[in-house]
C-alpha angles and dihedrals in degrees: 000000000000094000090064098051101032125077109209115267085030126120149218125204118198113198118188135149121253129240145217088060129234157178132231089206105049078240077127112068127195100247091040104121089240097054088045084051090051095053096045091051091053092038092046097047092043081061093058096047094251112111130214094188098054093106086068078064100049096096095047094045093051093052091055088040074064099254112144123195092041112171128184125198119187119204127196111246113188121201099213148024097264099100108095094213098100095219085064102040092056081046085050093044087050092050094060096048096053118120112007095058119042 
């Protein structure tokens, strides 16, 4: 499919969001409700056949798709207001308000 659709020296970019979820602080512990949450919905949905954690496989299923130069490049997204940086509290901010307000 992508050779039909892809001129040599082109490109495709894949975005997704990541689960199971986590903290970079440990602000998030194990038994906490929203990282139990986080492991029913992937476990669930495993169970179903439908994956919450494919995007962790995109780089490796383009390169045996035959892409070479694959980079992946992995960003921070916080949910909420709480981070004290205040690049990721406006990203936080952003991400409560999608997609109710636009």
């Amino acid at each position: 499919m992508f050779d039909r659709n892809l001129n040599p020296g082109g490109y495709i970019e894949l975005a997704d969001k990541c689960f199971p979820m986590l903290s970079d602080d440990g602000s998030m512990k194990p038994d906490s409700a929203l990282q139990q949450w986080s492991n029913f919905s992937v476990d669930g949905l495993d169970q179903v056949g439908r994956s919450l954690t494919a995007a962790s496989l995109y780089k490796q299923h383009l390169e045996e798709a035959g892409f070479i130069n694959v980079v992946e490049t992995r960003y921070k997204w916080p949910t909420n207001t709480w981070p004290k940086d205040p690049k990721f509290k406006q990203l936080g901010e952003g991400n409560l308000r999608m997609p109710f307000e636009v």
